[in-house]
C-alpha positions in Angstrom: -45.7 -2.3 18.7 -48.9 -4.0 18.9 -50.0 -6.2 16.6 -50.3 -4.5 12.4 -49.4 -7.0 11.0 -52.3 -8.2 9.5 -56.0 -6.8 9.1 -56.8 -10.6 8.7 -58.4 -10.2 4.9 -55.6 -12.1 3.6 -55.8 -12.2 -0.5 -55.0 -15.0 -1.9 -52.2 -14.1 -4.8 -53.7 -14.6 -8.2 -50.9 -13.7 -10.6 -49.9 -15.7 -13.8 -46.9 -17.2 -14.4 -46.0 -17.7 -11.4 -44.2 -21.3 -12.4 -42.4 -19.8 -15.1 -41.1 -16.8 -12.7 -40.1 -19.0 -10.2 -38.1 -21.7 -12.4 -36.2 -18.5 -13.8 -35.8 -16.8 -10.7 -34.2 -20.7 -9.3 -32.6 -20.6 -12.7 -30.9 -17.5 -11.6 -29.8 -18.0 -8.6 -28.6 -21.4 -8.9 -26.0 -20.1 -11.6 -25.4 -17.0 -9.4 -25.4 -18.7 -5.8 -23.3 -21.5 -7.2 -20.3 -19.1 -9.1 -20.3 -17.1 -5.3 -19.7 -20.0 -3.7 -17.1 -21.2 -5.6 -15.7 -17.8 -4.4 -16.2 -18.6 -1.1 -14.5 -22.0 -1.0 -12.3 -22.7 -4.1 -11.5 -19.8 -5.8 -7.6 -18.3 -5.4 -6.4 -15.6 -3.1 -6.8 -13.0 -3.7 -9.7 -12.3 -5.4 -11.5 -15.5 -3.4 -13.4 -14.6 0.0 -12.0 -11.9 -0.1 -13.5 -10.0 3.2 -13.5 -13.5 5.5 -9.7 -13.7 4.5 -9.4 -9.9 6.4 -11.6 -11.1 9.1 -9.6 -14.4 9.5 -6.3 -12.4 10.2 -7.7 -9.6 12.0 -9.0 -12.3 14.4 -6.0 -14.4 14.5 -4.0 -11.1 15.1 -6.5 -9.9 17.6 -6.3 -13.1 20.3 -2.5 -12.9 19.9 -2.6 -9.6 21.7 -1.5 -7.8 18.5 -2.6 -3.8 18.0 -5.0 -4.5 15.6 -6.3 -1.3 15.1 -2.6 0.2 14.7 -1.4 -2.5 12.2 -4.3 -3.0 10.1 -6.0 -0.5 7.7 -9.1 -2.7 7.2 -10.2 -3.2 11.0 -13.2 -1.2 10.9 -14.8 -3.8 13.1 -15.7 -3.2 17.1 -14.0 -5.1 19.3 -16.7 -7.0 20.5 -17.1 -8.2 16.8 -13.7 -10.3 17.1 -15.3 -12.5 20.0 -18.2 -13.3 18.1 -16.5 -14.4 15.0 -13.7 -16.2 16.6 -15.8 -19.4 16.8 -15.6 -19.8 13.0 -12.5 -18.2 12.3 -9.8 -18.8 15.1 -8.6 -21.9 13.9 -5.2 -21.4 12.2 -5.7 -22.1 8.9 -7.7 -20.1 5.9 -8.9 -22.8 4.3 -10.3 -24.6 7.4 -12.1 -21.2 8.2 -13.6 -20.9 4.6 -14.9 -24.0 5.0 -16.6 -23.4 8.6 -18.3 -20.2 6.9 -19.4 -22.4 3.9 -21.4 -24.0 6.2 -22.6 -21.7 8.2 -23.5 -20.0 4.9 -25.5 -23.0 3.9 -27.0 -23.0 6.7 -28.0 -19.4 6.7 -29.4 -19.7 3.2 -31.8 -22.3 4.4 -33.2 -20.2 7.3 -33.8 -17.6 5.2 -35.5 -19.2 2.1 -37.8 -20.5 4.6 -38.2 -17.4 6.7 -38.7 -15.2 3.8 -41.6 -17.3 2.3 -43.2 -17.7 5.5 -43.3 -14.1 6.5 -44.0 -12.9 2.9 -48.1 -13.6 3.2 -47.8 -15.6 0.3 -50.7 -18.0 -0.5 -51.1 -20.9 -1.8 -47.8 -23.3 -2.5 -47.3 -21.6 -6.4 -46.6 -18.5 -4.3 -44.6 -19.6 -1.3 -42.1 -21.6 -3.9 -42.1 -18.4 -5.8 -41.0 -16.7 -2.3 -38.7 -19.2 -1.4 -36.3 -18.7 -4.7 -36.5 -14.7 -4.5 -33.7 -14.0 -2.1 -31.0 -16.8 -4.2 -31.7 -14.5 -7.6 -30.3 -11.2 -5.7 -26.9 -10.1 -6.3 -26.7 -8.8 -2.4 -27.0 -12.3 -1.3 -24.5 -14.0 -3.5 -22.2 -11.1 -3.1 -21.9 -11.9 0.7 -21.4 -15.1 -0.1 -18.6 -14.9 -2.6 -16.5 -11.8 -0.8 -17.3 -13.9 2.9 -19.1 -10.6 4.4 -21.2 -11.1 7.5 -24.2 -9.5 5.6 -26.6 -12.7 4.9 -26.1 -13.7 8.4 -27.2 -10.6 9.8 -30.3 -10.2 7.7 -31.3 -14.1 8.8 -30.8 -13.1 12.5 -33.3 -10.2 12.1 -35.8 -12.7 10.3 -35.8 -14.9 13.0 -36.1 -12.4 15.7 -39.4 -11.6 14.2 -41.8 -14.1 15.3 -40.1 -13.8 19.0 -40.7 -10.4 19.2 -44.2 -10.5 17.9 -45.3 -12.4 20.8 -47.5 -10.6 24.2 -45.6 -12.5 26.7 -42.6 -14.0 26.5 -39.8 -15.7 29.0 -36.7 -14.9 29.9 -35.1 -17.8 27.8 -37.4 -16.3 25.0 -35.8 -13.0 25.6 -32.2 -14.1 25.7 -33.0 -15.3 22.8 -33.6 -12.5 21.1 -30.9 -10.6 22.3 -28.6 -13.8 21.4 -30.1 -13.4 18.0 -29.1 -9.5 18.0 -25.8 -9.5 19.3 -24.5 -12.0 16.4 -26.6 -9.1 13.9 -24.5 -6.7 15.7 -21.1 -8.3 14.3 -21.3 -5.2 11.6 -23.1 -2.8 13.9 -23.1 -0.4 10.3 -26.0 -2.8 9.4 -27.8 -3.8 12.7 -27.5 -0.7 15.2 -31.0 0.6 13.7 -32.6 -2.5 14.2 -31.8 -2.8 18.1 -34.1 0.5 18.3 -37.1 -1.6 16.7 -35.9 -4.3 19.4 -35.9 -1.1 22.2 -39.4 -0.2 21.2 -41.6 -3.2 20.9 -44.0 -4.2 23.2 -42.1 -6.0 26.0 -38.6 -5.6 24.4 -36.8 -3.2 27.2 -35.2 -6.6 28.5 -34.4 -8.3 25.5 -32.6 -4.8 24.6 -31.3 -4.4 28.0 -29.8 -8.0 27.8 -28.5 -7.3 24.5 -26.4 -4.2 25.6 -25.1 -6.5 28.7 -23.7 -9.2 26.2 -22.3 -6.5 24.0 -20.5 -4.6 26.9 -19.7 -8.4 28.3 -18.0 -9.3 25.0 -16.6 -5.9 24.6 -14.9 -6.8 28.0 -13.5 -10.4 27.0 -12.5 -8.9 23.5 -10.2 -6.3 25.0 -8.3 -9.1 27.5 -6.0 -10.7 25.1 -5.2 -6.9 24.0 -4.0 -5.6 27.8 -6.1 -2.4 27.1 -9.3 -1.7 28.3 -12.8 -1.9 26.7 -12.9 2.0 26.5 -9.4 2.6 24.7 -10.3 0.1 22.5 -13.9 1.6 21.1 -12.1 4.7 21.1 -9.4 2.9 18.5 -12.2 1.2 16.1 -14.1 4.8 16.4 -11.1 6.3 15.1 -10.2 3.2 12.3 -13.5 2.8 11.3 -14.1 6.7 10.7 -10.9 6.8 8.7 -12.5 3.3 6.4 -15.3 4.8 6.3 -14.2 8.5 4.3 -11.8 6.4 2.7 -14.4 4.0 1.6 -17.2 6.7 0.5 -14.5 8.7 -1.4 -12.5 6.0 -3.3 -14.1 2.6 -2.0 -16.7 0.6 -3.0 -19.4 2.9 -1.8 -18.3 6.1 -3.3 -18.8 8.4 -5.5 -16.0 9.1 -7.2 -14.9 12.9 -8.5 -11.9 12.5 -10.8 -11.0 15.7 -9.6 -9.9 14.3 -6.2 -7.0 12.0 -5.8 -5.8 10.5 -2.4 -2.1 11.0 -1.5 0.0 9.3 0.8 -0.8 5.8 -0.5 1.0 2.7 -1.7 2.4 3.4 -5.4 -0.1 0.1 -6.8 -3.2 1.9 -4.8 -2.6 5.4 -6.7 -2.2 3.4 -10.3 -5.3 1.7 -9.2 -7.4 5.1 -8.3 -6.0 6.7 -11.0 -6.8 4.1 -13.9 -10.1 4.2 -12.2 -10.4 7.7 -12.6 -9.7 8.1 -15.7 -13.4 7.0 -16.4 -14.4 10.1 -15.3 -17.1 10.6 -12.4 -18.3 7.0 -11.5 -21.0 6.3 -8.9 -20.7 3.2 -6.9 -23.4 4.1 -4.0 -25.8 6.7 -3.4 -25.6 7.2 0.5 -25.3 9.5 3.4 -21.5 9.2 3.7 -20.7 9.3 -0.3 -22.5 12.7 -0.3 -21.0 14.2 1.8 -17.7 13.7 1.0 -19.0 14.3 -2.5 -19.5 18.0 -1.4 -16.6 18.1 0.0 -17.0 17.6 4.0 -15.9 13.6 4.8 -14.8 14.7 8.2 -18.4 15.4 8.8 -20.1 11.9 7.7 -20.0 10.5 11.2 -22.1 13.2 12.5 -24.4 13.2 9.9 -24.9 9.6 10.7 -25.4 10.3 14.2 -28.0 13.1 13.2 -30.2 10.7 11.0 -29.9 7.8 13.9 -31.7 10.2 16.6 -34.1 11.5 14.0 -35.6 8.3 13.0 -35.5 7.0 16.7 -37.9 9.8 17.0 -40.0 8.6 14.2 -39.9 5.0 15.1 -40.6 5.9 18.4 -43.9 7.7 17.2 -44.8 4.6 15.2 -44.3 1.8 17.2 -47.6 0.4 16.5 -47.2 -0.3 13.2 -46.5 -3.6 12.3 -42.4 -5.2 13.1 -42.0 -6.3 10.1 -42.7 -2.9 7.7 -40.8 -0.9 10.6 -37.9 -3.3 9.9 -38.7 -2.4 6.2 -38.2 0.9 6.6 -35.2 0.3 9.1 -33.6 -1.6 6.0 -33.5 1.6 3.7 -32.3 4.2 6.5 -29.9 1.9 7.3 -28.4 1.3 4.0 -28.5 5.6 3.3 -27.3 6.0 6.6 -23.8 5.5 6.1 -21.4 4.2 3.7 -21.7 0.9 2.0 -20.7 -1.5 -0.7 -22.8 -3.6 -3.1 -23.5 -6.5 -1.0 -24.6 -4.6 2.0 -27.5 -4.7 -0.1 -29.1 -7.9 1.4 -30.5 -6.0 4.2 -32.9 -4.6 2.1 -34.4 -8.1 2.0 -36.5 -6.7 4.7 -37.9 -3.8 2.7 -38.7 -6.3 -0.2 -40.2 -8.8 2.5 -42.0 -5.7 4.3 -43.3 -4.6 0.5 -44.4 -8.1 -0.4 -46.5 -9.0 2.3 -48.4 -6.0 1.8 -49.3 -6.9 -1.6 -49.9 -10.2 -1.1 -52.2 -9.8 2.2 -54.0 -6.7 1.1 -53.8 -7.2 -2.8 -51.5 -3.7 -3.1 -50.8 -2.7 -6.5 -48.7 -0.1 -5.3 -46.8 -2.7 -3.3 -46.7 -4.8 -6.2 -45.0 -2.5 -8.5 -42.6 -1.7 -5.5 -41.6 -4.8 -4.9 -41.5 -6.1 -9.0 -39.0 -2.9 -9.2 -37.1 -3.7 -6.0 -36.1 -7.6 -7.5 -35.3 -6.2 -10.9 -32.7 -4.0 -9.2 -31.2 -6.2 -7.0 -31.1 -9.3 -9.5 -27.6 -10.7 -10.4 -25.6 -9.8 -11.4 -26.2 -6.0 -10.4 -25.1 -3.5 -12.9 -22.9 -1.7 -11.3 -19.9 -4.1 -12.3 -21.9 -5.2 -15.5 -22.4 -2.4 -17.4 -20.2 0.7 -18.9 -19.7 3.6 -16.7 -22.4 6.1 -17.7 -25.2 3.3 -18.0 -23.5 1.9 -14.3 -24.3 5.6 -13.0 -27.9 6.0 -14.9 -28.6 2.4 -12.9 -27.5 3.5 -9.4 -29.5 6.4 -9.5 -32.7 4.8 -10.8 -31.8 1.9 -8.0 -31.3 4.8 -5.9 -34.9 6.1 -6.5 -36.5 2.9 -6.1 -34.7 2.3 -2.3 -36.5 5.4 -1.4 -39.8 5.3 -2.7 -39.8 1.6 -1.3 -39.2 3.2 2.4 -41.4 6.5 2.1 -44.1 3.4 1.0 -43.6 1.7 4.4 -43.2 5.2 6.2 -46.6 6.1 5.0 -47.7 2.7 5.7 -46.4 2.5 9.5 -48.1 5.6 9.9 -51.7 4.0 8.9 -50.8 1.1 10.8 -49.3 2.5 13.9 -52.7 5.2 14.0 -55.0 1.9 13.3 -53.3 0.0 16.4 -54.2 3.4 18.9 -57.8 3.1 18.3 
C-alpha cells in the first residue's frame, strides 16, 4: 500500500463555529464519558461493568483449569483471548480488576484523543481541539466504557499501528511492534480479524503478519495448558460456543432483530419473561447486520458461513486495492467489519476509523461529500444513541437511517480506495 494518503494540497479547514461545536461536543462527552465511568467503577452489580464482570470470571475460571466453554454460556471468546487479558483481570477480586481497566481505560482514551486529531488532517489548532473532543461525544466509546467491553482498546491499537505501518522500511523491533499492537486488537477477533488482512497486505507487512499469527498460535498454546486439552480441541470448543452466542445474540441479543413471532425455548423461566415482555413491543430492531438478517429470514445456522463468504470476498477487494491509502482501507475495513457479523451497540467504536478515514478527506482535500458523511456519521453515533432512547418505532426508523449512513460512509471510501489505489500504480 504505497503511500495515498495525501496528494499534499492540504486545505486548511475554514468552517464557523468551530469553538461553539467543540465546547458542546466536550460538553457532551464530559456528561456522557463521566456517567459510563461511573459504570465502570462505582456503579452496583449487576447492571455495573457488566461485560468485564463476565470476562473477570471466565478468566479466573479459565487459569483454574475449569471447562470454560462447557460451564459458561457467555464464553464466546478464543482461548488465546484469556492470556491476553489475564494481566488486568487475574487478580482475585472484581473490584481490584475494575479498577485496573479504569486505568487502562484512561489511558486508552488519551491515545486516542490524540491519535484521532493527529491523523484527522485537521488544520490549524481550532480544528485539532475540535478533533480531539469527537470521539468522547460518541455513544460507542462510552458504552465500552461503562459495560467494560474490550472495544475502545481495540480501535486505539489499530490507530497506533498506523504510523508504523506507513513507514518503507522498518525493523524487526518495529515490526514486533506492530504485531504486539495486533495481537492485543485481536482480544475480540469479531472486531479485528479484518484488520490483520490490511496488516497482510501493506507494503512490507508479511512479517509483522507472520509474527502476529506466531504470537496468536503461541498464546493459543499457553492458554490451553492450565485446561489439559490441546490448542485444537479448544478452538474447536469457542467455534462451537461462540456460533451458539452468536445466533442467540442476532435473534434475541443485543444485535438482533427481533420477530415477535419467534420465541426461544429451553431457557431459564426469568430469560422467557424477559424475551417475552420484550416482545410484546412487536418487531424491534437492535442492529442491522450480516448475522441479524439472516436469522431474520430464518437461516441462523447459516450466519457463520455467510461471514466466512464476505471475509474472502473483501480480501479479494482489499487485495486489489492495496495502494490506496491505510487509513481509508481501515475505513472501509470498519464498516465490513461491523455488517459482517453480529454486534451490539458499543461495538460501534470501531467505526471511528470510517469517521477518521471520512474526515481527513474533507479536511485535506476540502470534500463536501466527505463533509456531509462525516457531519451524518457523528450525529448518529452521538450519546446517548437512540436505540435505548427513543420509543420502539422511532428506535427502528433510527437504526435504519444509521444503517444507511454506515454504508454510504464505506461505499465513499470504496470508491475512494479505488481512485487512490489506481493513482498510486501510475
Amino acid at each position: 500500500m504505497r503511500g495515498a494518503e495525501s496528494d499534499g494540497s492540504e486545505v486548511p479547514a475554514r468552517v464557523p463555529g468551530l469553538a461553539a461545536a467543540t465546547v458542546g461536543l466536550l460538553a457532551i462527552g464530559a456528561a456522557w464519558v463521566g456517567y459510563q465511568g461511573w459504570r465502570l467503577l462505582l456503579q452496583p452489580l449487576p447492571k455495573g461493568a457488566i461485560d468485564l464482570k463476565l470476562r473477570f470470571r471466565e478468566v479466573a475460571l479459565w487459569f483454574q483449569g475449569e471447562p470454560v466453554y462447557g460451564v459458561r454460556a457467555d464464553a464466546v471468546y478464543p482461548p488465546a483471548s484469556y492470556a491476553i487479558l489475564r494481566p488486568v483481570l487475574d487478580h482475585g477480586s472484581l473490584p481490584l480488576a475494575r479498577w485496573l481497566w479504569g486505568g487502562l481505560t484512561v489511558l486508552a482514551l488519551i491515545a486516542l484523543c490524540r491519535r484521532f486529531a493527529a491523523e484527522s488532517g485537521a488544520q490549524g489548532k481550532a480544528a485539532r481541539r475540535l478533533a480531539m473532543v469527537v470521539p468522547l461525544a460518541l455513544y460507542p466509546v462510552g458504552a465500552t466504557i461503562g459495560n467494560g467491553q474490550v472495544g475502545l482498546l481495540i480501535a486505539v491499537c489499530l490507530l497506533l499501528v498506523l504510523p508504523l505501518l506507513r513507514r518503507e522500511e522498518r525493523s524487526l523491533g518495529q515490526d514486533g511492534l506492530i504485531a504486539l499492537l495486533m495481537l492485543v486488537a485481536l482480544v475480540k477477533p469479531s472486531l479485528a480479524a479484518f484488520f490483520f488482512l490490511v496488516v497482510l497486505f501493506a507494503k512490507g507487512g508479511l512479517r509483522p503478519a507472520a509474527l502476529t499469527v506466531a504470537g496468536y498460535g503461541l498464546l493459543t498454546w499457553l492458554a490451553s495448558l492450565p485446561q489439559r486439552k490441546g490448542p485444537f480441541e479448544l478452538l474447536l470448543k469457542w467455534k462451537d460456543r461462540s456460533q451458539a452466542g452468536s445466533i442467540w445474540g442476532a435473534r434475541f441479543g443485543e444485535g438482533a432483530i427481533i420477530d415477535p413471532a419467534v420465541r426461544p425455548s429451553h431457557l431459564p423461566q426469568v430469560a422467557q419473561e424477559r424475551i417475552a415482555e420484550q416482545m410484546e413491543r412487536g418487531l424491534v430492531i437492535k442492529s442491522i447486520n450480516l448475522h441479524s438478517l439472516v436469522s431474520y429470514f430464518g437461516q441462523p445456522r447459516y450466519s457463520f458461513h455467510a461471514s466466512f463468504v464476505l471475509l474472502g470476498i473483501f480480501a479479494v477487494w482489499l487485495f486489489l486495492r492495496r495502494g490506496a491509502s491505510l487509513l481509508t482501507l481501515m475505513g472501509v475495513t470498519a464498516v465490513v467489519t461491523l455488517f459482517a457479523g453480529y454486534h451490539a451497540w458499543y461495538d460501534h467504536v470501531i467505526l471511528l476509523l470510517a469517521l477518521l478515514a471520512l474526515l481527513r478527506v474533507a479536511w485535506t482535500q476540502d470534500s463536501r461529500p466527505a463533509a456531509v458523511l462525516g457531519l451524518l456519521l457523528v450525529l448518529f453515533l452521538l450519546a446517548p444513541g437512540g436505540v435505548y432512547a427513543l420509543p420502539v418505532a422511532w428506535s427502528n426508523a433510527y437504526v435504519v437511517g444509521q444503517t444507511l449512513v454506515f454504508l454510504a460512509a464505506g461505499v465513499f471510501l470504496a470508491r475512494r480506495a479505488a481512485a487512490e489505489h489506481a493513482q498510486a500504480q501510475r
